[in-house]
LUMZANU-275483 format. One record per residue (C-alpha): x negated, y, z; residue number from 1; residue in three letters. Coordinates in Angstrom, 2 decimals, decimal comma, always signed. Layout:
BEGIN
voza c1 = X; c2 = Y; c3 = Z; num = NUM; residuo = ALA
...
END
This chain:
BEGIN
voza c1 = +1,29; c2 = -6,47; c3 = -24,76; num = 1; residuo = UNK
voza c1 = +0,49; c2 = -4,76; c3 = -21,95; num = 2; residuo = UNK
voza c1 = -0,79; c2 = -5,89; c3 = -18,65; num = 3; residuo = UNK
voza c1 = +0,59; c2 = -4,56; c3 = -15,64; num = 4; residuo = UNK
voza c1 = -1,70; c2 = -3,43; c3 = -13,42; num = 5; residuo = UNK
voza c1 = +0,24; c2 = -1,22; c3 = -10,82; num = 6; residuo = UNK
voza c1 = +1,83; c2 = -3,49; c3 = -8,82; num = 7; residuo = UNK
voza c1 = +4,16; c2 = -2,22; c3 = -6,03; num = 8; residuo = UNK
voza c1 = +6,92; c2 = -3,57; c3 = -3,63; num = 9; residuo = UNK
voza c1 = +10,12; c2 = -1,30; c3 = -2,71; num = 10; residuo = UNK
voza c1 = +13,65; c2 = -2,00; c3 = -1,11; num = 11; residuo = UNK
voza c1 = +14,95; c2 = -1,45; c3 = +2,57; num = 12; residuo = UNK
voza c1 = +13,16; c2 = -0,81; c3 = +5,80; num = 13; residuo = UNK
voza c1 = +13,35; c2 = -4,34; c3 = +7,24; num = 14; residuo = UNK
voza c1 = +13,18; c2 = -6,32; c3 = +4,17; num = 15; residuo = UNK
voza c1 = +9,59; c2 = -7,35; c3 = +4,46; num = 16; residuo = UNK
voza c1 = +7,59; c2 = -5,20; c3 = +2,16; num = 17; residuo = UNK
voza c1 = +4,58; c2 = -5,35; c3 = +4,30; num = 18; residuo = UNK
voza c1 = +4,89; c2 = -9,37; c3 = +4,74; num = 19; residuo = UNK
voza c1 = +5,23; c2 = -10,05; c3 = +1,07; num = 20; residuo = UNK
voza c1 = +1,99; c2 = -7,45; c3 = +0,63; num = 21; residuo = UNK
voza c1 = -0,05; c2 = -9,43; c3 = +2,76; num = 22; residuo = UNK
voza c1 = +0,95; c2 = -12,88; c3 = +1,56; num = 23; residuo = UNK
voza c1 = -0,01; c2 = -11,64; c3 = -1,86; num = 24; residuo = UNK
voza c1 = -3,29; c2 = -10,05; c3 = -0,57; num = 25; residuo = UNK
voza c1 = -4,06; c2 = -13,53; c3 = +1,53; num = 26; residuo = UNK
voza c1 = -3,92; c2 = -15,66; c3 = -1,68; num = 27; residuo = UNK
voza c1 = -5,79; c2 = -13,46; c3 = -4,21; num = 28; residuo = UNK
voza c1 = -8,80; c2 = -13,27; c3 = -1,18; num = 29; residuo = UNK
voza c1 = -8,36; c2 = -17,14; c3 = -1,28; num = 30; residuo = UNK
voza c1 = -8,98; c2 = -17,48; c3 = -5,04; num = 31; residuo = UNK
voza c1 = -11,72; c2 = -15,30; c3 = -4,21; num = 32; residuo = UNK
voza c1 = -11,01; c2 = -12,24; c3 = -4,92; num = 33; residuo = UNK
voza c1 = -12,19; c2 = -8,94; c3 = -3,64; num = 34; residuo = UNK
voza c1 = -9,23; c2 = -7,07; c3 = -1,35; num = 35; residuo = UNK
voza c1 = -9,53; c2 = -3,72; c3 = +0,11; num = 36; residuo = UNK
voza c1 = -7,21; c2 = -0,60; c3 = +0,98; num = 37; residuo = UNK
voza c1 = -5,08; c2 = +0,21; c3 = +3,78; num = 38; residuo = UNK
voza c1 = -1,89; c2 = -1,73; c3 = +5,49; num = 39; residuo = UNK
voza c1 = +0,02; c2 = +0,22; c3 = +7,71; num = 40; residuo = UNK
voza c1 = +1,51; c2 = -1,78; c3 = +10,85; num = 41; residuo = UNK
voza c1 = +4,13; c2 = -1,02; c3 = +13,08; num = 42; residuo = UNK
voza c1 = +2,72; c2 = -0,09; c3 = +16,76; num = 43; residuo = UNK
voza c1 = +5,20; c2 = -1,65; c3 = +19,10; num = 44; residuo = UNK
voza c1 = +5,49; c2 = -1,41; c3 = +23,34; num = 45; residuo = UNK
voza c1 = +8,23; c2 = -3,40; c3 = +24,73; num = 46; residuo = UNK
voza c1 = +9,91; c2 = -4,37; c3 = +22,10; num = 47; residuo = UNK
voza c1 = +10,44; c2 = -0,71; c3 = +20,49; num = 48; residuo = UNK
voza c1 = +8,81; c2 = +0,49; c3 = +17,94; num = 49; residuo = UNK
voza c1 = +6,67; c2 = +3,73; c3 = +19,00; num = 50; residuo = UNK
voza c1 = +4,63; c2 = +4,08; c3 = +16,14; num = 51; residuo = UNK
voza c1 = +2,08; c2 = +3,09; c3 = +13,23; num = 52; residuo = UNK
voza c1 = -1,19; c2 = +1,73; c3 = +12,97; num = 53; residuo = UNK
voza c1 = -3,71; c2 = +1,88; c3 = +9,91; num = 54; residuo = UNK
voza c1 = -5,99; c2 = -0,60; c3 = +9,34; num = 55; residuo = UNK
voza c1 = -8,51; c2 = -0,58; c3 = +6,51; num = 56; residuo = UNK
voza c1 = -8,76; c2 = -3,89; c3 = +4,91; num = 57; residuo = UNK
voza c1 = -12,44; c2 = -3,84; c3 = +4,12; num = 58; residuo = UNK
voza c1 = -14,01; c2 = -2,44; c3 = +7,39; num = 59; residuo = UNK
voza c1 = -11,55; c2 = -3,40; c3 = +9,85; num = 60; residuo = UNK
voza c1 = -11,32; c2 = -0,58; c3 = +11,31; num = 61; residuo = UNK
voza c1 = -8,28; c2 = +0,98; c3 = +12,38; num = 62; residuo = UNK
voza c1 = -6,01; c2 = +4,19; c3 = +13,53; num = 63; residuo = UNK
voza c1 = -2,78; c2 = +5,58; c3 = +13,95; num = 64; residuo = UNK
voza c1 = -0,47; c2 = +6,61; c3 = +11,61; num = 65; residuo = UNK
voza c1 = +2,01; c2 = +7,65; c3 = +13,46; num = 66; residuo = UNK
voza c1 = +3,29; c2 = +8,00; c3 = +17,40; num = 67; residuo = UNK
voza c1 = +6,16; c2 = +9,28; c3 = +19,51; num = 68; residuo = UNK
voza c1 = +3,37; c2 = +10,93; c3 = +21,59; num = 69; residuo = UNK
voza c1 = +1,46; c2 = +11,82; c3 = +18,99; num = 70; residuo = UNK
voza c1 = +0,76; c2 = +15,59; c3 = +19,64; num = 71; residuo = UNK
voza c1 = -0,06; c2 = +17,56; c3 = +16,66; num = 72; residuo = UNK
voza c1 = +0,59; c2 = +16,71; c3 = +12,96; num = 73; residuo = UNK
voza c1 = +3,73; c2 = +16,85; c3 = +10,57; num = 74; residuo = UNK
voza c1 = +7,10; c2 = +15,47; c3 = +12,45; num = 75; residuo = UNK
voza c1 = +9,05; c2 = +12,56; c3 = +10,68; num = 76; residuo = UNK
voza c1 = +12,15; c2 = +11,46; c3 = +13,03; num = 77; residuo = UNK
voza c1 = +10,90; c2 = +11,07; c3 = +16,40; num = 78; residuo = UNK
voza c1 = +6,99; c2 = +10,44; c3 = +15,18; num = 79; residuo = UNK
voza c1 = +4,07; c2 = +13,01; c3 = +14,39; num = 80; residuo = UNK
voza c1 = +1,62; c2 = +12,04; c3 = +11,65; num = 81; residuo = UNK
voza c1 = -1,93; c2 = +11,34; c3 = +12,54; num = 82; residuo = UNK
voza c1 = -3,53; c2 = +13,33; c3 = +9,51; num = 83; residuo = UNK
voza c1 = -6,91; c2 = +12,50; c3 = +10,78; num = 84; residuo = UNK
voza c1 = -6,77; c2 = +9,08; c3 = +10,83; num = 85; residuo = UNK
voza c1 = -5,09; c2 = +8,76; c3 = +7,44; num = 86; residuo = UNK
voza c1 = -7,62; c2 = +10,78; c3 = +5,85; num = 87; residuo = UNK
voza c1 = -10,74; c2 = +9,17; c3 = +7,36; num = 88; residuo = UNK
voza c1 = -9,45; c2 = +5,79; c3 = +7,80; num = 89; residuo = UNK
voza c1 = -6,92; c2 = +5,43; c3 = +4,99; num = 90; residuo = UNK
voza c1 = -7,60; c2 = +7,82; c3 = +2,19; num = 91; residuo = UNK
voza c1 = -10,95; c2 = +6,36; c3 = +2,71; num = 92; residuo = UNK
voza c1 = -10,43; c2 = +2,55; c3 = +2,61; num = 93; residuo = UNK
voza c1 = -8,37; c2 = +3,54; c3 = -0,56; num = 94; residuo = UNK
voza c1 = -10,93; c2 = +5,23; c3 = -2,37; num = 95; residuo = UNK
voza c1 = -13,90; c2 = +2,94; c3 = -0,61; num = 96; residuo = UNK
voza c1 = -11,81; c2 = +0,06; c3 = -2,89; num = 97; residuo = UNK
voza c1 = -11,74; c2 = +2,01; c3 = -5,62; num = 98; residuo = UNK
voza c1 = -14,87; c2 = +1,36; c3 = -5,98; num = 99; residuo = UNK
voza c1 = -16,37; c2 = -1,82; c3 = -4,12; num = 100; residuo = UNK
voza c1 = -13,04; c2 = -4,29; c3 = -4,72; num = 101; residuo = UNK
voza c1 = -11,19; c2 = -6,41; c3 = -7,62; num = 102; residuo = UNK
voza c1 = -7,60; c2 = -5,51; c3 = -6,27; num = 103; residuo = UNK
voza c1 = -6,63; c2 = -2,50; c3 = -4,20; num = 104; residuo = UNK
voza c1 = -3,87; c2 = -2,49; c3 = -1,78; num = 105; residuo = UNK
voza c1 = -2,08; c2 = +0,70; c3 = -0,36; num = 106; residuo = UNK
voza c1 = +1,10; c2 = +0,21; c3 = +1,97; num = 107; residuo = UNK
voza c1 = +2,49; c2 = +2,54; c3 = +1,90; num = 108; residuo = UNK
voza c1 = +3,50; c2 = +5,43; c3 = -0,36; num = 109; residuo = UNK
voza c1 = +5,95; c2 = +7,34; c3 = +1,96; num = 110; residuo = UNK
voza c1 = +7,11; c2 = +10,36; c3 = +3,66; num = 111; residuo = UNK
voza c1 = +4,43; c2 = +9,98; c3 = +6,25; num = 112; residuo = UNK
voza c1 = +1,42; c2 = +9,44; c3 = +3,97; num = 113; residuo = UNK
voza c1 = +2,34; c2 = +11,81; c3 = +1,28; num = 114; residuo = UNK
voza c1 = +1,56; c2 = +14,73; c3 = +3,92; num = 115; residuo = UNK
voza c1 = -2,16; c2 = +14,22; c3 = +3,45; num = 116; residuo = UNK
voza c1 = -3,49; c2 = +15,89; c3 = +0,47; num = 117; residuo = UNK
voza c1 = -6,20; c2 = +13,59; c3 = +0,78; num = 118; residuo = UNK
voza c1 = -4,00; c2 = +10,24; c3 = +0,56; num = 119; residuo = UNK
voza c1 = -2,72; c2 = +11,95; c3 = -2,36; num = 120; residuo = UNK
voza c1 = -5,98; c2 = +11,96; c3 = -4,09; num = 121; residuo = UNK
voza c1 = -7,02; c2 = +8,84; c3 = -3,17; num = 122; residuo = UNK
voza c1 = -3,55; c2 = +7,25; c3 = -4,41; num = 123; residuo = UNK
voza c1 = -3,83; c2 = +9,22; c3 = -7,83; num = 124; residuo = UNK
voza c1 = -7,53; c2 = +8,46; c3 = -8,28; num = 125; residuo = UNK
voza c1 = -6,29; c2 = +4,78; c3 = -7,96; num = 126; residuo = UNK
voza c1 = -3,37; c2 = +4,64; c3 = -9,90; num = 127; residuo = UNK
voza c1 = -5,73; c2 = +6,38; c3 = -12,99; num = 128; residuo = UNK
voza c1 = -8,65; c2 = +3,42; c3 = -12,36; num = 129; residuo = UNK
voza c1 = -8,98; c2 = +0,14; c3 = -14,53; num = 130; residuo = UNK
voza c1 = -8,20; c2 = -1,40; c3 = -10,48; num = 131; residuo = UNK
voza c1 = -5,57; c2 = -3,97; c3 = -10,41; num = 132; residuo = UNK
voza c1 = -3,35; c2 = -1,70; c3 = -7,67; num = 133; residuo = UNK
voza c1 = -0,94; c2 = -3,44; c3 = -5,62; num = 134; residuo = UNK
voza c1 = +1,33; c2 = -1,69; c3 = -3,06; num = 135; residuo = UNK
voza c1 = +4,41; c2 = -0,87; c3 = -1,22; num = 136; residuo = UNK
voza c1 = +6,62; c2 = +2,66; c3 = -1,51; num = 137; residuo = UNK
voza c1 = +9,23; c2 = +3,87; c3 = -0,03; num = 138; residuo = UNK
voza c1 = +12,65; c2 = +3,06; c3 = -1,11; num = 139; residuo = UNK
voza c1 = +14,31; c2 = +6,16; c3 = -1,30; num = 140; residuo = UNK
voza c1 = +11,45; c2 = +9,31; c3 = -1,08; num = 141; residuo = UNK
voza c1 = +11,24; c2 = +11,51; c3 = -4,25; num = 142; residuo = UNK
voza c1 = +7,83; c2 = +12,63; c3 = -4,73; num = 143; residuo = UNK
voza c1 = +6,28; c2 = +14,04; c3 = -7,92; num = 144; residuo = UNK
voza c1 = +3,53; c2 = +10,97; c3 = -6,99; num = 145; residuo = UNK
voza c1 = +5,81; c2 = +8,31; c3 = -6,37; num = 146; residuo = UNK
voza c1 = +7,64; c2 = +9,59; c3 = -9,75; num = 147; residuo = UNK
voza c1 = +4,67; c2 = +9,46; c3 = -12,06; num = 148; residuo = UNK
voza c1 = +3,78; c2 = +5,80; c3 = -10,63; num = 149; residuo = UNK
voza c1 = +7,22; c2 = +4,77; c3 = -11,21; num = 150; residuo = UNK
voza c1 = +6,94; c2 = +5,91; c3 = -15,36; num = 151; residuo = UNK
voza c1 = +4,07; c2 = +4,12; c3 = -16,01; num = 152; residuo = UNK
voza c1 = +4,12; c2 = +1,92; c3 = -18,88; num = 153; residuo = UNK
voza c1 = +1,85; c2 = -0,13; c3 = -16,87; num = 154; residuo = UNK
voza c1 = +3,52; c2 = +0,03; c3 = -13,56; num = 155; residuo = UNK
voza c1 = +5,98; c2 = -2,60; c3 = -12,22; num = 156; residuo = UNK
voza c1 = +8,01; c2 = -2,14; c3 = -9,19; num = 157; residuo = UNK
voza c1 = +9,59; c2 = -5,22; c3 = -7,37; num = 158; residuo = UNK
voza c1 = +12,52; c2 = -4,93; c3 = -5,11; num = 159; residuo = UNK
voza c1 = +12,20; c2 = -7,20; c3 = -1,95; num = 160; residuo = UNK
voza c1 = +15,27; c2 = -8,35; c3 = -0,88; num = 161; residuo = UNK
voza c1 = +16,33; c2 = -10,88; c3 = +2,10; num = 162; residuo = UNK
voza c1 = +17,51; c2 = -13,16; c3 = -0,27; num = 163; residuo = UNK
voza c1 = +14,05; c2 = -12,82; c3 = -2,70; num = 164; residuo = UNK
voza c1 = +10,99; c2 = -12,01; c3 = +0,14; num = 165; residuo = UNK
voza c1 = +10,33; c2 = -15,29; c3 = +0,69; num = 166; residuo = UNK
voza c1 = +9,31; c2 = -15,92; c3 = -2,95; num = 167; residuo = UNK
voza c1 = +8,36; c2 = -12,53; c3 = -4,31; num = 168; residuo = UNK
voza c1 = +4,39; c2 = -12,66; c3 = -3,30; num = 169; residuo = UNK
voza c1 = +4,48; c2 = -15,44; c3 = -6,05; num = 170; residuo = UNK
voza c1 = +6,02; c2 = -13,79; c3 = -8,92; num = 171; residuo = UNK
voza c1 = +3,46; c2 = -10,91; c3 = -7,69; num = 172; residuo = UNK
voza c1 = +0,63; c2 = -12,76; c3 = -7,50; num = 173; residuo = UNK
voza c1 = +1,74; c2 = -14,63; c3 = -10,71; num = 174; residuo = UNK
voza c1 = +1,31; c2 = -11,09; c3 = -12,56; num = 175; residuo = UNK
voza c1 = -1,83; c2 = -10,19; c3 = -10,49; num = 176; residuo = UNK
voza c1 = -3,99; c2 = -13,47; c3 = -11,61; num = 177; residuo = UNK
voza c1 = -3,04; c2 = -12,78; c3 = -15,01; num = 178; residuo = UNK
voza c1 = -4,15; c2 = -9,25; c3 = -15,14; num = 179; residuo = UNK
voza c1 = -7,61; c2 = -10,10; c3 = -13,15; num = 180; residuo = UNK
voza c1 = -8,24; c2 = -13,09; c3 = -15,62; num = 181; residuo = UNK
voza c1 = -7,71; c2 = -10,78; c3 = -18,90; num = 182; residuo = UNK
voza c1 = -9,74; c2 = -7,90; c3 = -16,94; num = 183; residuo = UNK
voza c1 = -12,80; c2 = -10,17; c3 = -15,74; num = 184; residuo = UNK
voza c1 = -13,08; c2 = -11,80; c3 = -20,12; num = 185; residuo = UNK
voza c1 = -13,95; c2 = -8,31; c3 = -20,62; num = 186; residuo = UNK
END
């Protein structure tokens, strides 16, 4: 049978994709395994939200996604995208993981990252590796991407719930361990 090997998180903003991502990413680094990609944080001042940091898992370093005073870049709602920062800090740390780490992490796949060809790139050069991929995407964008991830035989997409996020990084990292054990006999 199969392995999975695209593992990625959807379901309503709010829900806790992001958390159950980095639970999952904290215990696979604690069996002692290699993480890197990008996690996308929400910028906050006050209490409102104003905006989206990117932080590469492997460097540390880190950028902006997204701003309500960003200047320049593509508008979504009341933020502009930081296309320079995705591509040299996030497309990067994607396709830096590619090739350096065990499991790669991208959060997320969404209509702010899908405006960077080279995100793109970086996502579909991912998705096509032997890397154990695991990820969040956006609940409700159509994208030819986000389509093609979503028909893979060896794709599984988990829908975080409030009822379900407190326990989902397990069945996650459940299907995760299994897939690095059969990958590492090899």
């Amino acid at each position: 049978m199969l392995k999975k090997r695209l593992l990625f998180i959807t379901g309503s903003p709010g829900t806790g994709k992001t958390s159950v991502l980095l639970k999952t990413i904290e215990t696979l680094k604690a069996r002692g395994y290699s993480v890197g990609g990008m996690i996308s944080r929400e910028v906050r001042t006050y209490g409102a939200r104003v905006g989206f940091e990117i932080l590469d898992l492997n460097s540390g370093r880190r950028g902006q996604l997204a701003h309500v005073n960003q200047k320049y870049g593509p508008r979504i709602g009341k933020y502009r995208v930081n296309l320079k920062d995705l591509d040299n800090i996030g497309a990067e740390a994607i396709a830096t993981a590619v090739e350096n780490a065990d499991v790669v992490a991208i959060d997320e796949i969404g209509p702010m990252e899908l405006h960077s060809e080279r995100f793109k790139e970086a996502v579909k050069k991912t998705v096509e590796s032997r890397r154990l991929v695991i990820g969040t995407v956006h609940w409700k964008v159509t994208d030819r991407l986000i389509e093609e991830i979503r028909t893979r035989d060896d794709a599984e997409i988990y829908k975080v719930t409030y009822e379900n996020r407190g326990k989902l990084h397990e069945i996650i990292i459940e299907n995760a361990a299994e897939f690095l054990a059969k990958a590492t006999k090899k």
